[in-house]
C-alpha positions as CSV (number, residue, x, y, z in Angstrom):
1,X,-144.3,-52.0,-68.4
2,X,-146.1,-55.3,-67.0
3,X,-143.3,-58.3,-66.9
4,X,-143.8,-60.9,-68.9
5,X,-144.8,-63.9,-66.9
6,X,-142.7,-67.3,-67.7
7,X,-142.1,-70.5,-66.6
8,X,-139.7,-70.8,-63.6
9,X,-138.1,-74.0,-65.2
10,X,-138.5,-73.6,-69.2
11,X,-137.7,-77.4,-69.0
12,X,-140.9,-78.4,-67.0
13,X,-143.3,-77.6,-69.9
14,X,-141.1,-79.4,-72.5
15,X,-141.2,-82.6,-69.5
16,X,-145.1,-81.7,-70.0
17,X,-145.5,-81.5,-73.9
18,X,-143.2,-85.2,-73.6
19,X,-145.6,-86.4,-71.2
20,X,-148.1,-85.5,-72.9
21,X,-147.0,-87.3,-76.3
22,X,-146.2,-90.8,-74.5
23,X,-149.6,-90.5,-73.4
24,X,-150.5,-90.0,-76.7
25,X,-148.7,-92.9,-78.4
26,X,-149.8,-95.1,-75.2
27,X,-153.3,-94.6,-76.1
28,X,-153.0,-95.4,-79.2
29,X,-150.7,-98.3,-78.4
30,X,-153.6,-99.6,-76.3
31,X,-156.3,-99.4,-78.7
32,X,-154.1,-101.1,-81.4
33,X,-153.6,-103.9,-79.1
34,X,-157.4,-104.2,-78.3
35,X,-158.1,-103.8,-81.9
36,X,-155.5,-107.3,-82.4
37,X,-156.6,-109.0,-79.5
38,X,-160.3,-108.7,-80.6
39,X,-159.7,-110.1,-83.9
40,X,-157.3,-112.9,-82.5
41,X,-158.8,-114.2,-79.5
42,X,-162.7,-112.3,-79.7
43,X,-163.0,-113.0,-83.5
44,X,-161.6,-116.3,-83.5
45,X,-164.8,-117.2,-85.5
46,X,-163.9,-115.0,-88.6
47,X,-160.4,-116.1,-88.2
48,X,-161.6,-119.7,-89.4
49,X,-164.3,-118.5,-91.3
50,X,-161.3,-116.8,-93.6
51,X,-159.1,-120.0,-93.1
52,X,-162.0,-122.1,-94.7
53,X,-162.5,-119.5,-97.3
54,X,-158.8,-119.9,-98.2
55,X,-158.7,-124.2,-97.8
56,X,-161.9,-124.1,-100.0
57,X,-160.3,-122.2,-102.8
58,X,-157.1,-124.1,-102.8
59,X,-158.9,-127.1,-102.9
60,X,-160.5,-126.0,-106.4
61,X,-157.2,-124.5,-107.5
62,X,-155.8,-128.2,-107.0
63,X,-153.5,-126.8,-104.6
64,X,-154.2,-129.4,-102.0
65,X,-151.1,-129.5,-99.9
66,X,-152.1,-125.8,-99.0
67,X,-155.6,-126.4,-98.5
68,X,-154.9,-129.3,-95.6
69,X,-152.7,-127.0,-93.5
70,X,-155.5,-124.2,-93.5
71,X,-158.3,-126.8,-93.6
72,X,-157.2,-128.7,-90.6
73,X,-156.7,-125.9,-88.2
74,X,-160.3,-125.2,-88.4
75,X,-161.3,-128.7,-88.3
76,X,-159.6,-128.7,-84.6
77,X,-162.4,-126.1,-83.9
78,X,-165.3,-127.1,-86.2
79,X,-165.1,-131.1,-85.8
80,X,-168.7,-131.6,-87.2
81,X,-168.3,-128.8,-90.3
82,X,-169.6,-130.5,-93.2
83,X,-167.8,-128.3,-95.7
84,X,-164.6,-128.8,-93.9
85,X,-165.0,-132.9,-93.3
86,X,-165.7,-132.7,-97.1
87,X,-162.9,-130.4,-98.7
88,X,-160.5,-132.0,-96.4
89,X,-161.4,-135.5,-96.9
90,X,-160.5,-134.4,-100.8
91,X,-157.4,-133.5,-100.3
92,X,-156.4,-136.2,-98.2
93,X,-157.8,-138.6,-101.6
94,X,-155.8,-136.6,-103.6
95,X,-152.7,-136.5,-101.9
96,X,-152.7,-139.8,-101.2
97,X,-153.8,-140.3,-97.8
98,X,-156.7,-142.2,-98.7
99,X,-157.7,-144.0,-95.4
100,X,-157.4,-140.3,-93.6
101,X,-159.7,-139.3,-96.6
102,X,-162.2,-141.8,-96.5
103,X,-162.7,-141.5,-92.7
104,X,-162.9,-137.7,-92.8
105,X,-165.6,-138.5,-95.5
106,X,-167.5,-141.5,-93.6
107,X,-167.9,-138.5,-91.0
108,X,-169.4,-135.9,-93.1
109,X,-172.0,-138.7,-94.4
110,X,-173.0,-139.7,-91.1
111,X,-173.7,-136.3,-90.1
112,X,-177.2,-136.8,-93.0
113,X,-176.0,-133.6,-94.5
114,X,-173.4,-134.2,-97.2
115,X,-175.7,-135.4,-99.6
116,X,-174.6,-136.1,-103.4
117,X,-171.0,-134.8,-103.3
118,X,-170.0,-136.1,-100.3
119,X,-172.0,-139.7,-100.8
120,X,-169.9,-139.6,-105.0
121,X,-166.7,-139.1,-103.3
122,X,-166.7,-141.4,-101.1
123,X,-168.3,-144.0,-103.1
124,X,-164.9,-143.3,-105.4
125,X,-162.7,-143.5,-102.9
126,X,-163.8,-147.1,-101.5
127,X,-163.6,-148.2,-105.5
128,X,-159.9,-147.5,-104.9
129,X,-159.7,-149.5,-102.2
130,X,-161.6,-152.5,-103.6
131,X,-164.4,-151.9,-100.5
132,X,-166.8,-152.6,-103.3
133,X,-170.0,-153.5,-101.0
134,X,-169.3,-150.4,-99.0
135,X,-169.1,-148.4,-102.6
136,X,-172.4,-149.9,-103.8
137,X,-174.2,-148.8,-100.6
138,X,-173.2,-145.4,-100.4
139,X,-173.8,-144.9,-104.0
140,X,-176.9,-146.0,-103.6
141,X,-178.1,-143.4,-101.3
142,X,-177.2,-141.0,-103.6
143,X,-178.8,-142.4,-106.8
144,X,-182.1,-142.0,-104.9
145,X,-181.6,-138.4,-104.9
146,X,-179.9,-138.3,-108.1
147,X,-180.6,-140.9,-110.6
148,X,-179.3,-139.2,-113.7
149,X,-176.1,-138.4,-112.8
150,X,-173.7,-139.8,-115.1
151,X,-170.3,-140.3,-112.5
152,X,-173.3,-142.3,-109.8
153,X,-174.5,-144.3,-112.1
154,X,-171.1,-145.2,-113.8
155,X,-169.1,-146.4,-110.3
156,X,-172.0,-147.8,-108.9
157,X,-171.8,-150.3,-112.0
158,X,-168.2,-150.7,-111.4
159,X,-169.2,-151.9,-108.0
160,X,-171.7,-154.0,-109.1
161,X,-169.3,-155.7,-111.6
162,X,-166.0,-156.3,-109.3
163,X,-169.0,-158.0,-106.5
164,X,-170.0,-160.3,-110.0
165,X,-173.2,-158.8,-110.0
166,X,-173.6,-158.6,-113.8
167,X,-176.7,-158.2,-114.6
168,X,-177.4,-154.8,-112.0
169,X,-173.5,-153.9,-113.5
170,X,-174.9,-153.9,-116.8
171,X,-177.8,-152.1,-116.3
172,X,-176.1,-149.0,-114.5
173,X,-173.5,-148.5,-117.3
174,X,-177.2,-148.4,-120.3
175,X,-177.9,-145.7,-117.4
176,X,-174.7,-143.8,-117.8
177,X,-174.6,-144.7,-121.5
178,X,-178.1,-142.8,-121.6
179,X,-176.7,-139.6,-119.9
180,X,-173.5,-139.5,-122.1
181,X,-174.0,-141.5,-124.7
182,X,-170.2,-140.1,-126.2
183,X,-168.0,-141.7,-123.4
184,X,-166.1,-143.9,-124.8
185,X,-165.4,-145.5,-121.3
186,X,-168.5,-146.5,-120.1
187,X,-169.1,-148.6,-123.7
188,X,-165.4,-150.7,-123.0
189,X,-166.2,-151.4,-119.2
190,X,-169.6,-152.8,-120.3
191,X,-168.3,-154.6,-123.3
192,X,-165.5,-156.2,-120.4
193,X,-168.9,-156.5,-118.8
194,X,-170.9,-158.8,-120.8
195,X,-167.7,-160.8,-121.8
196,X,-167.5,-162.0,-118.6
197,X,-171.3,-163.2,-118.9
198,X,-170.7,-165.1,-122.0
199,X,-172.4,-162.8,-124.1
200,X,-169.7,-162.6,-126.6
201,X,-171.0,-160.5,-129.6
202,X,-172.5,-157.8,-127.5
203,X,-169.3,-157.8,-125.7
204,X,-167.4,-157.0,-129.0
205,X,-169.8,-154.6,-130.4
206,X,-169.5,-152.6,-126.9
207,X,-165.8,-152.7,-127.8
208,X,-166.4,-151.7,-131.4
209,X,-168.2,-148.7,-130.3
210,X,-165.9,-147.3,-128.0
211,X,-163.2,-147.6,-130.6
212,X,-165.1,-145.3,-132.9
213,X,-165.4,-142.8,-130.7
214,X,-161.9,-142.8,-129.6
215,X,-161.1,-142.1,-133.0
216,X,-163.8,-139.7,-133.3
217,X,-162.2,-137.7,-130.6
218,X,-158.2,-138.0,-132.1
219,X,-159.8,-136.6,-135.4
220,X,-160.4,-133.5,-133.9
């Protein structure tokens, strides 16, 4: 009968199998930590990509608290991103932190990329700071690439009007009239308009019409 042939220490192949399963879950330990430290500090670029991603959408969701903190952590990395400068410089508006805003904003438009949006934005924002010369100039700009938009046309007259240039005023809210001919606004800041011109009747018939469509609109 041929002895069976064992181990002389049974223990030394359970040290092996043991050694052999740290190895294991070292390995594996390894590659996880590879895997983490190549999308933390390798991928940093899809990090931010996702942040802006996120800032972006809580900017439209008017969640605009939420949208700074991600937006400005990839603003430290992306100082010249025009979509950042520009979704940013909203929030900041909207949350009250207009001068932070309006610089953000001033940077995106002097990159010459920003176009419309960023050019109607800003033109807003220095309306609510009563920088009317600065508002008419950068409206401008963007009425050259969009003349029929109803919201240029409309604060660049508001401009106009607050720098007492009444005639121009009055001929940027007929343009904004002409796009929406239904806004009831546009018809009373004209009417206050041509008051101030002397041009009494007109005034009152501007006033007359935006009346009737305020009613109009509380029929319904």
């Amino acid at each position: 009968m041929r002895p069976e042939h064992r181990s002389p220490n049974p223990m030394s192949d359970v040290g092996f199998f043991l050694h052999a399963a740290l190895h294991v879950v070292k390995r594996a330990f390894i590659s996880a930590t590879e895997s983490y430290n190549r999308f933390f500090v390798v991928d940093s670029e899809l990090r931010l990509h996702y942040y802006q991603e996120r800032g972006i959408e809580y900017t439209r969701r008017g969640r605009y608290d939420a949208a700074a903190t991600m937006l400005e952590k990839v603003l430290v990395e992306w100082p010249a991103d025009e979509d950042t400068l520009f979704h940013l410089g909203f929030c900041y508006l909207k949350m009250d932190r207009t001068q932070e805003g309006i610089e953000l904003l001033e940077r995106a438009e002097a990159l010459g990329r920003g176009g419309i949006r960023v050019r109607s934005i800003l033109g807003m924002a220095f309306l609510q700071t009563k920088e009317y010369a600065k508002a008419v100039a950068v409206l401008e700009k963007a009425l050259e690439e969009d003349p029929q938009n109803f919201h240029l046309n409309y604060r660049m007259a508001l401009g106009l009007d607050n720098l007492e240039q009444y005639d121009r005023a009055v001929s940027y809210f007929k343009k904004a009239i002409g796009v929406r001919p239904d806004e009831p606004k546009v018809y009373r800041s004209l009417g206050f308009t041509l008051e101030q011109m002397g041009r009494h009747e007109e005034s009152v018939a501007q006033f007359k019409k935006a009346a009737s469509l305020d009613e109009g609109r509380s029929s319904f």
